[in-house]
Backbone as XML, in Angstrom:
<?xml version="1.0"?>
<chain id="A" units="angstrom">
  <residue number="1" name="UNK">
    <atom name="N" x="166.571" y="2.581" z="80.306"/>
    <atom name="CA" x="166.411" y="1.238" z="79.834"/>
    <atom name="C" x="167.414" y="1.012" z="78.703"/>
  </residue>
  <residue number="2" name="UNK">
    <atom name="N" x="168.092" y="0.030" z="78.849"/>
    <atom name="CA" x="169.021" y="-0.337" z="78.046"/>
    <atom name="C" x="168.491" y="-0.757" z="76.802"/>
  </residue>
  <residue number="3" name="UNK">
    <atom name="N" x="169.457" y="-0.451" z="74.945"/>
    <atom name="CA" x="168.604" y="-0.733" z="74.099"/>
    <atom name="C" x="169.695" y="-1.162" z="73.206"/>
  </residue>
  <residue number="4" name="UNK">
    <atom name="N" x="169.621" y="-2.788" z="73.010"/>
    <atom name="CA" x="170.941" y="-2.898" z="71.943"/>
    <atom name="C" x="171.301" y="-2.460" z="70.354"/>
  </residue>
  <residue number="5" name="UNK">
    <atom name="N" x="171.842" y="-2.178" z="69.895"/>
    <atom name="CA" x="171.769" y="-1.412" z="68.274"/>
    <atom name="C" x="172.870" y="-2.052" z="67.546"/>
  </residue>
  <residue number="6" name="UNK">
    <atom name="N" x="172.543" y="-2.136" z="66.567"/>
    <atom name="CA" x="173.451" y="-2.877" z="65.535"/>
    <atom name="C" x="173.976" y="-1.640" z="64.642"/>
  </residue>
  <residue number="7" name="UNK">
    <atom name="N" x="175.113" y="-2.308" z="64.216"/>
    <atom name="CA" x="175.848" y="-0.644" z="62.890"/>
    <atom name="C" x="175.097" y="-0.155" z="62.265"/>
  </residue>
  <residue number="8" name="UNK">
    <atom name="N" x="174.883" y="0.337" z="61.623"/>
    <atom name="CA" x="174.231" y="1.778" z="60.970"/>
    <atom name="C" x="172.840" y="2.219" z="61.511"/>
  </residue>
  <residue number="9" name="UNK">
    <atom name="N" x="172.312" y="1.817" z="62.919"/>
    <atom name="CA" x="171.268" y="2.279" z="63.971"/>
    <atom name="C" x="171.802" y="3.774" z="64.157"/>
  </residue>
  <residue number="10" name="UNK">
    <atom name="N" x="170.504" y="4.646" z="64.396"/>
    <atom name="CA" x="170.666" y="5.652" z="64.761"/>
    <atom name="C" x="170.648" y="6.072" z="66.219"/>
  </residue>
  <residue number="11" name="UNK">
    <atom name="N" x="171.839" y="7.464" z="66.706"/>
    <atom name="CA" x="171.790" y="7.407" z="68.044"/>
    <atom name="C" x="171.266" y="8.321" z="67.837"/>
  </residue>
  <residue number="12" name="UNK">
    <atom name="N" x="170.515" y="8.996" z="69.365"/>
    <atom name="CA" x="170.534" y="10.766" z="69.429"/>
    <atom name="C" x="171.431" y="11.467" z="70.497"/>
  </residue>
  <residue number="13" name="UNK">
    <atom name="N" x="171.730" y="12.730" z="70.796"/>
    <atom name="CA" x="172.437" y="13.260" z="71.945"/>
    <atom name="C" x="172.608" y="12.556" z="73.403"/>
  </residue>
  <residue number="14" name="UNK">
    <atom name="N" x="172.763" y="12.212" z="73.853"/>
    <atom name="CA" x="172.862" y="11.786" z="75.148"/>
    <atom name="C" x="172.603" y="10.244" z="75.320"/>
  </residue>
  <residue number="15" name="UNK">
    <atom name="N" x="173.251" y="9.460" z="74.089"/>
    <atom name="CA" x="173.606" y="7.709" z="74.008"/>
    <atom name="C" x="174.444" y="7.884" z="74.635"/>
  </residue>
  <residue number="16" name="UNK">
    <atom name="N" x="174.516" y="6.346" z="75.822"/>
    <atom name="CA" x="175.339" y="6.142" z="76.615"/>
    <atom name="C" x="176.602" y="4.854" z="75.210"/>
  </residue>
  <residue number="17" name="UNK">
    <atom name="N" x="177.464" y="4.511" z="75.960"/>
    <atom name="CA" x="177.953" y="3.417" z="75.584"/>
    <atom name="C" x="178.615" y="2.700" z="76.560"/>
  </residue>
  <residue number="18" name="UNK">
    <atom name="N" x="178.320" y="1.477" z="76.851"/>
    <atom name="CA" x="178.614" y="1.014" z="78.032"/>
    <atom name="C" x="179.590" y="0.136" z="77.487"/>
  </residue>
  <residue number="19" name="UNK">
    <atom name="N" x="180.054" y="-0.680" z="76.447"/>
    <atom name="CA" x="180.656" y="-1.725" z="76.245"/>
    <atom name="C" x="181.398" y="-1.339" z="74.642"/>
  </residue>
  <residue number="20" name="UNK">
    <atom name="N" x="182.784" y="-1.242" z="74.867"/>
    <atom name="CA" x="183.061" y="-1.254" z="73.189"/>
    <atom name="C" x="183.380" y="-0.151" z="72.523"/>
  </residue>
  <residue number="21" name="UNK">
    <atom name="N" x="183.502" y="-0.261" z="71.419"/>
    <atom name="CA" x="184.207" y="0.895" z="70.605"/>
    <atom name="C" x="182.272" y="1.688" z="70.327"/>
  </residue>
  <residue number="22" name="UNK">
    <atom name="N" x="182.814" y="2.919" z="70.291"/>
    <atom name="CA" x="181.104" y="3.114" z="69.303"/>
    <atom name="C" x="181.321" y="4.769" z="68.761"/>
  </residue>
  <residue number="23" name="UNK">
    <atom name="N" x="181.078" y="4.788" z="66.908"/>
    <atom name="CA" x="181.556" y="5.405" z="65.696"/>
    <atom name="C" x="180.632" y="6.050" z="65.413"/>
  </residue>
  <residue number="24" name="UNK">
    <atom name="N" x="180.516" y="7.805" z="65.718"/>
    <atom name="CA" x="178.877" y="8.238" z="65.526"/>
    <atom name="C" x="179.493" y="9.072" z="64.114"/>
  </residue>
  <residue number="25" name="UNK">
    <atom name="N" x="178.549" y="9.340" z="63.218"/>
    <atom name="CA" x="178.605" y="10.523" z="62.414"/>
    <atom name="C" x="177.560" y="11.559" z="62.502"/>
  </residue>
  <residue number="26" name="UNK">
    <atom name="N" x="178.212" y="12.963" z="62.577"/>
    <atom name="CA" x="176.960" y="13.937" z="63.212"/>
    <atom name="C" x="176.019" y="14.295" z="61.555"/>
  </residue>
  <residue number="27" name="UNK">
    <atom name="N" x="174.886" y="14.206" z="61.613"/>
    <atom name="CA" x="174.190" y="14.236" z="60.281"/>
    <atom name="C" x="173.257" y="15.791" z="60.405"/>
  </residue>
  <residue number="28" name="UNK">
    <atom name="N" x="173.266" y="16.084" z="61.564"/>
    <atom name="CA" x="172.555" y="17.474" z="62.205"/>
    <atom name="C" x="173.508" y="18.244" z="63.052"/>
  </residue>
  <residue number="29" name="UNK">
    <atom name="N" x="173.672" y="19.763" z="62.714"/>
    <atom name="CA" x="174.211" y="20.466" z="64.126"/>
    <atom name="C" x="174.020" y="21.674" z="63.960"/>
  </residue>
  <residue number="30" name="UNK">
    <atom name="N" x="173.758" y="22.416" z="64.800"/>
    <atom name="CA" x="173.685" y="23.624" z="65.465"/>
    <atom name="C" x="172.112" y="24.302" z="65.011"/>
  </residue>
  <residue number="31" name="UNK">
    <atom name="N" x="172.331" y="24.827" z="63.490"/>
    <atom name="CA" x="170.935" y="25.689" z="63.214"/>
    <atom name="C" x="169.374" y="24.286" z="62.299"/>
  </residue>
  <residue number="32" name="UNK">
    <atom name="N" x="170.093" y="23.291" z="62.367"/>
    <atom name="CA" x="169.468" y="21.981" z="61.864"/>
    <atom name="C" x="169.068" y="21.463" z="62.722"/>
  </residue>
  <residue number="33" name="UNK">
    <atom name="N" x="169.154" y="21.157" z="63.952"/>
    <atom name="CA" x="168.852" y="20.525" z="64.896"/>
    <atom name="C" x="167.107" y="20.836" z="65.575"/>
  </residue>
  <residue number="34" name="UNK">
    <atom name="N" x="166.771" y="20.049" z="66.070"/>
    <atom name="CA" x="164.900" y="20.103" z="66.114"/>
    <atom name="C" x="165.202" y="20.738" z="67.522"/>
  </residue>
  <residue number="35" name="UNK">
    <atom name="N" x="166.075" y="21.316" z="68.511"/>
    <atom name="CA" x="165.856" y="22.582" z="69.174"/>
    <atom name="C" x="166.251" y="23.303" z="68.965"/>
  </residue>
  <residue number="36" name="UNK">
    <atom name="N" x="166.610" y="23.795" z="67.765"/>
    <atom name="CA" x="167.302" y="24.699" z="66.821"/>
    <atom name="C" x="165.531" y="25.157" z="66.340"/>
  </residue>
  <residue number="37" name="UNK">
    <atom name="N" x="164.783" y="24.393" z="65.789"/>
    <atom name="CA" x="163.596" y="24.603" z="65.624"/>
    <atom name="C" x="162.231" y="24.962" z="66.547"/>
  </residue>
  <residue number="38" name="UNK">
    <atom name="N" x="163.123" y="24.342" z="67.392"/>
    <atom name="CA" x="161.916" y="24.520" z="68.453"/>
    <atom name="C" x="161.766" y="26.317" z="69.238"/>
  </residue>
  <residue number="39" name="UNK">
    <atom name="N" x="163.334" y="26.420" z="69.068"/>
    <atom name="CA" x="163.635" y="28.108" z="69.377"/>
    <atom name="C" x="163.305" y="28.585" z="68.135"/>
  </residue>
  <residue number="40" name="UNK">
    <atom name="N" x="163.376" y="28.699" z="67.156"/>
    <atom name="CA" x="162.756" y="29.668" z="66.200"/>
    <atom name="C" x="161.094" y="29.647" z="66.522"/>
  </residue>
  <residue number="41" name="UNK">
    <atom name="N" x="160.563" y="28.545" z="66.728"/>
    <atom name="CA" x="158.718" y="28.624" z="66.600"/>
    <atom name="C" x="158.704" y="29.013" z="67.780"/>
  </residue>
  <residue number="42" name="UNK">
    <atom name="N" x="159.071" y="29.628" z="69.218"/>
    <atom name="CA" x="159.038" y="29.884" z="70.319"/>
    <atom name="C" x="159.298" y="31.434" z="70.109"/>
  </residue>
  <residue number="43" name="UNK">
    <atom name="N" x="160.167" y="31.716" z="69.148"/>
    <atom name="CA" x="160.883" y="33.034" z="68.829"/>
    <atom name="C" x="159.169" y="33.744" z="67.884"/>
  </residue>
  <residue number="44" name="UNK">
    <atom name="N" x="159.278" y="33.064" z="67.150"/>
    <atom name="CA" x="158.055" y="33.959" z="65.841"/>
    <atom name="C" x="156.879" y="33.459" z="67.243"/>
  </residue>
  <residue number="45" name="UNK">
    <atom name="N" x="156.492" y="32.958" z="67.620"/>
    <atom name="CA" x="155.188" y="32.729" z="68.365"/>
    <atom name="C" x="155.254" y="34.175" z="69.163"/>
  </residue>
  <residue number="46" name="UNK">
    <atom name="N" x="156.223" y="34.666" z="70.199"/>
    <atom name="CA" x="156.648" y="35.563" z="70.834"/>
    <atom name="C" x="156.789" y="37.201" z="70.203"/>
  </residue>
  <residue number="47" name="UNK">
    <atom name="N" x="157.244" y="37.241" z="69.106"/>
    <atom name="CA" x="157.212" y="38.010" z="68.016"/>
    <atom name="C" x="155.776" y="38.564" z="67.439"/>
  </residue>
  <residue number="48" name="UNK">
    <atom name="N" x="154.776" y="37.433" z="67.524"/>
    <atom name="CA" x="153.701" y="37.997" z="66.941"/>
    <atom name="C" x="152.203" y="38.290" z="67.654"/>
  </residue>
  <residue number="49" name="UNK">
    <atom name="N" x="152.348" y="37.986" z="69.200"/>
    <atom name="CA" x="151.581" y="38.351" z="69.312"/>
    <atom name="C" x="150.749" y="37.896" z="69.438"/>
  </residue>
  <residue number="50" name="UNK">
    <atom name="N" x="149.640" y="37.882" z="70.516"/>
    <atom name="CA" x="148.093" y="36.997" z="70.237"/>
    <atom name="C" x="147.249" y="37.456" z="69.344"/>
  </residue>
  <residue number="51" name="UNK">
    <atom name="N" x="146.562" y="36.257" z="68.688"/>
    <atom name="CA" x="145.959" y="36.440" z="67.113"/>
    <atom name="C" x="144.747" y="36.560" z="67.372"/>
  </residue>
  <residue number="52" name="UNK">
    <atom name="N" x="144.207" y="37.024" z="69.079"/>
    <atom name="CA" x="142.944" y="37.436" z="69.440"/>
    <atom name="C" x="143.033" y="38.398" z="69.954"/>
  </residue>
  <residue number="53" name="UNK">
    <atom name="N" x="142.341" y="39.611" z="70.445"/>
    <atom name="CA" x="142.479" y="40.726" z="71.370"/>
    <atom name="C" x="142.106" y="40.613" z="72.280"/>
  </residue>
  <residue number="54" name="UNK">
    <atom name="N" x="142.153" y="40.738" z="73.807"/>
    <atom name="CA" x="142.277" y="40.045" z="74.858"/>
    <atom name="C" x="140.908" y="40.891" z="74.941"/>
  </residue>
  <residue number="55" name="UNK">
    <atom name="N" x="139.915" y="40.087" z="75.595"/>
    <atom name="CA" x="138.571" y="41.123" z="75.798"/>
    <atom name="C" x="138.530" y="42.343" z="77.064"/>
  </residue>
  <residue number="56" name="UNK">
    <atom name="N" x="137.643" y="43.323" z="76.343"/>
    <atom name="CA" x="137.831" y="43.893" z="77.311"/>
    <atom name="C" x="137.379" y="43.846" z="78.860"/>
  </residue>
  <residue number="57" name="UNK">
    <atom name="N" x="137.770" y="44.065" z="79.680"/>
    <atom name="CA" x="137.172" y="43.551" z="81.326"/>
    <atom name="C" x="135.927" y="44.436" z="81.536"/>
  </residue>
  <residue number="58" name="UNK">
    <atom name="N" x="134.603" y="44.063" z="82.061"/>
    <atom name="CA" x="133.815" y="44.418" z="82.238"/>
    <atom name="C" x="133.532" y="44.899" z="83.772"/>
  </residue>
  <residue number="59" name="UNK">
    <atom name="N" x="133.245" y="46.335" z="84.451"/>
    <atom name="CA" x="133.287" y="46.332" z="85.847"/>
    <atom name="C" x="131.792" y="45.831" z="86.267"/>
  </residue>
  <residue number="60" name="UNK">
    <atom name="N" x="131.999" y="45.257" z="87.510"/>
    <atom name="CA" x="130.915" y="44.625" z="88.052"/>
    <atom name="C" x="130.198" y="45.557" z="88.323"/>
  </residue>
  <residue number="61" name="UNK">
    <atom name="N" x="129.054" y="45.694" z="88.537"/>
    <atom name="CA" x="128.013" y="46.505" z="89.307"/>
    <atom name="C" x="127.253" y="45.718" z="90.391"/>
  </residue>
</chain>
């Protein structure tokens, strides 16, 4: 869906520009970026382990 923006509107990664000149300044990159974050909390989540002990299985009788 198309969304018109006036100068100093913010874009994110993957703005199209269909018409015109268009002047980005990058304000985030590489270890700043929110999947920059999203891999670290994916990383320590993975790292630590479940914060329950998985119960033990009981055999049927």
């Amino acid at each position: 869906m198309a969304t018109w923006l006036l100068p100093g509107d913010k874009v994110t990664a993957g703005t199209m520009n269909c018409d015109g000149c268009l002047t980005v300044r990058a304000e985030h990159s590489g270890q700043q970026t929110v999947i920059a974050d999203i891999v670290r909390l994916v990383e320590m989540a993975q790292a630590s382990g479940p914060h329950m002990p998985y119960p033990t299985p009981t055999p049927l009788t």
